[in-house]
N, C-alpha and C positions, 0 to 999 in steps of 0.2 A: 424352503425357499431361500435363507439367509445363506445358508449354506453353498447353495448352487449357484448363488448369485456372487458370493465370494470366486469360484469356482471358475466362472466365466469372466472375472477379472484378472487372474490371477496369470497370466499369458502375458500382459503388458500393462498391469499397475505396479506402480511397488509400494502402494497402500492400500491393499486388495480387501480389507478387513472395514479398513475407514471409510474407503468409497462407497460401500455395500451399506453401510450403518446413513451415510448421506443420500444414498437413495431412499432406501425404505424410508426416511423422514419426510423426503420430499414428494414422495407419494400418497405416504399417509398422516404425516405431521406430527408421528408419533417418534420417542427414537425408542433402542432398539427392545430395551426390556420390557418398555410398553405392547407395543406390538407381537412381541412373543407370546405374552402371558395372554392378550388380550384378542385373541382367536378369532381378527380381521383377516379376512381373504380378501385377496387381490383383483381385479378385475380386470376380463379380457385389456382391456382399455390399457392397465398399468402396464400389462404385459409387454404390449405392445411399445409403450412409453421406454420398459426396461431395454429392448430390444434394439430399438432409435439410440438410446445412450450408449450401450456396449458397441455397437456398429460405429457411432464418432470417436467413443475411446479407442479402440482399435486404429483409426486416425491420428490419434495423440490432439485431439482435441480435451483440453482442460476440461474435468469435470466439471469445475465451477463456472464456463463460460456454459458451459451445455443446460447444465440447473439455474441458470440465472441469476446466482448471485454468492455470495461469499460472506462470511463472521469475522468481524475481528475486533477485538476488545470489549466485547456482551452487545454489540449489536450486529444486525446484518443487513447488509448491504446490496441491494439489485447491482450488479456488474454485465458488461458482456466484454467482444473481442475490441472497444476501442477504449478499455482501462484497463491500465495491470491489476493482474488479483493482491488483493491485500494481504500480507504474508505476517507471520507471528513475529518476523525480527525486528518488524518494524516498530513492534509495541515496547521496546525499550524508549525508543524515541520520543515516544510521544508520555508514558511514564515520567521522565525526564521534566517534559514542559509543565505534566500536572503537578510536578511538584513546586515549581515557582510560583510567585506571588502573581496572581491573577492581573491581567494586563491585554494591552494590543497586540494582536497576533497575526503575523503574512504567511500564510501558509502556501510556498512555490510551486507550482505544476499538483494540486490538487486530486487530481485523477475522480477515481469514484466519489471523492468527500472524504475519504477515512479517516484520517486524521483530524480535516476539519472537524467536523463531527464531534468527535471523542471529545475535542476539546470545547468545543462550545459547550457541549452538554455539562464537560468542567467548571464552564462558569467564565471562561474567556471568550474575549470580542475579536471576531473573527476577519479576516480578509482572506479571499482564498482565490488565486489565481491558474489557469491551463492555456495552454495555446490551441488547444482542442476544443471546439463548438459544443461538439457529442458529449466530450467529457464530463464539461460545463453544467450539461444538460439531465446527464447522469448526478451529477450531485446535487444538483438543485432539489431533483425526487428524492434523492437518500435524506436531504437534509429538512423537508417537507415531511418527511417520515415520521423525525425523531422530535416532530417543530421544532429548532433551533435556527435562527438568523442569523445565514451567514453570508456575508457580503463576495458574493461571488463574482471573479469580472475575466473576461474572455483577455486574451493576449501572452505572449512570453514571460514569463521571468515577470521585471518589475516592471515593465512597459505599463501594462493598464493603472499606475500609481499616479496618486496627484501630486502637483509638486510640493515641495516643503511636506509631502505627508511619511508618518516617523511609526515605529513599532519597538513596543518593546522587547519580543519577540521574532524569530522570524526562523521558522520552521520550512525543513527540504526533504525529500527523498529525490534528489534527482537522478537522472542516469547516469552509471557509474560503472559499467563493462564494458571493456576497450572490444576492439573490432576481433580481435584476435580471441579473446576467451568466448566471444559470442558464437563463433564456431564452433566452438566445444559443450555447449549448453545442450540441455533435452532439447527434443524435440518439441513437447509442451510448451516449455519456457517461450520456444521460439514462434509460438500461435499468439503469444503477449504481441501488444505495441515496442515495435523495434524502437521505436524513437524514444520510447521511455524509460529504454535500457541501455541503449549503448550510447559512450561518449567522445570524441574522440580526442586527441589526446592521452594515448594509452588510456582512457576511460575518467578521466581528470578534466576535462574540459568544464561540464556543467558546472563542478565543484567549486575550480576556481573561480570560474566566473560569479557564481552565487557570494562565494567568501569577497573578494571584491566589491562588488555591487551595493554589499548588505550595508555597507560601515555607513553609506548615505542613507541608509535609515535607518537606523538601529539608534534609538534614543540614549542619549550617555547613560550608560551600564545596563544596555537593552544586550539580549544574550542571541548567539546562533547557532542553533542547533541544526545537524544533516545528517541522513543516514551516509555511510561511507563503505565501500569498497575492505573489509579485512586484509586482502593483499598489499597496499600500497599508503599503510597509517602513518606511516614516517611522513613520505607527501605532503598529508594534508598538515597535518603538525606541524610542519616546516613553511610549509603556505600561508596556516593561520599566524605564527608567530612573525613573517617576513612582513605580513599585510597590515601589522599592529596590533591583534587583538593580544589580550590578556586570558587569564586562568583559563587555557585552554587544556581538557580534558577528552580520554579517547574514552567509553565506556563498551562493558563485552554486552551480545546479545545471550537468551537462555544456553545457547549452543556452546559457550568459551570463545564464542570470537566477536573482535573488537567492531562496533557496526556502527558508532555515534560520536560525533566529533560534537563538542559544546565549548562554543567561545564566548568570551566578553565583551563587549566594544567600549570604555572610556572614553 
């Protein structure tokens, strides 16, 4: 069955091996060396379940929006199509925050929670912001999951903030693909939330604005951290040091490329 079912992927996945081990989990909540040894057969039912799934990947629908939900940094997350999927490069980023001294956290355009999350469960005091209702709504359940409290509020950017309110932190993955490479992206990619991807501004837009924006909250020697675009690090380097901050640093993801800008603000 593992094998066939590899088999039937193998046309238009190009993780034909991984997707097949995410099913069988998802059907039978075993992975896969469980299930091998352990001489559960399948049920008309699953069958049928497998057959629904291969017929939307063939659509280049994401598997993880099809399965409902997506892993990232040992927990997993309910998702569907009105949050991006949480992707591995991002868990440099949030590495990063876990390793400073525990403190106030804004966590920008939020999505599923992922980050949030990670980090509350770290022991940090969360704010976590979307301009997405659904999103919002999505996170509140992931974050309901893992119980951790975390102060979620609907709005843009820093819009839902109170005034005079200050962070020590203050954590992004914003949109960061100019209109131009968007066109060049899978197909998959492009069943994601466009607006959570592309920037414009050759793909700079969000960034700057967030680098900007931050220095009015960011408590003296409060840090900011963003995932960033690998093509265009000069940029943000050049933007963080124009805009004031200090020790700014680019860091690489698992891959060798640079994915996390980290500044200062004195």
């Amino acid at each position: 069955m593992y094998k066939g079912l590899i088999q039937k992927l193998e046309g238009f996945s190009e993780y034909p091996e991984w997707e097949a081990r995410e099913i069988i989990y998802y059907l039978t909540g075993k992975n896969l060396a469980d299930f091998l040894v352990g001489g559960k057969k399948l049920s008309r039912g699953d069958y049928r379940k497998i057959e629904d799934i291969i017929a939307k990947r063939r659509r280049k629908v994401p598997l993880h929006y099809i399965l409902g939900c997506a892993s990232f940094m040992g927990i997993e997350l309910e998702i569907n199509s009105d949050v991006l999927i949480p992707r591995n490069e991002t868990e440099i980023l949030v590495e990063q925050v876990l390793m400073e001294k525990k403190g106030k956290i804004l966590d920008i355009g939020t999505g599923s929670g992922a980050i949030a999350i990670v980090l509350a469960l770290g022991g940090f005091e969360v704010v976590a912001t979307d301009i997405s209702e659904k999103a919002i709504i999505i996170a509140h359940k992931n974050a309901e999951k893992y119980g951790v409290k975390i102060d979620f509020r609907k709005g843009a950017y820093f819009k839902p903030l109170k005034k005079g309110e200050k962070f020590d932190y203050i954590v992004s993955n914003p949109p960061y693909v100019s209109a131009e490479e968007y066109e060049n992206l899978p197909e998959e990619v492009k069943k994601e939330p466009k607006n959570a991807l592309v920037s414009p501004l050759g793909g700079m837009w969000h960034s700057y604005k967030i680098m900007l924006m931050a220095r009015k909250y960011l408590r003296s020697g409060g840090a900011l951290f963003m995932e960033i675009s690998p093509r265009r690090v000069e940029k943000y380097v050049k933007a963080a040091y124009a805009l004031g901050y200090t020790e700014v640093r680019v860091l690489k993801d698992l891959n060798g490329n640079f994915r996390v800008i980290k500044t200062r603000w004195e």
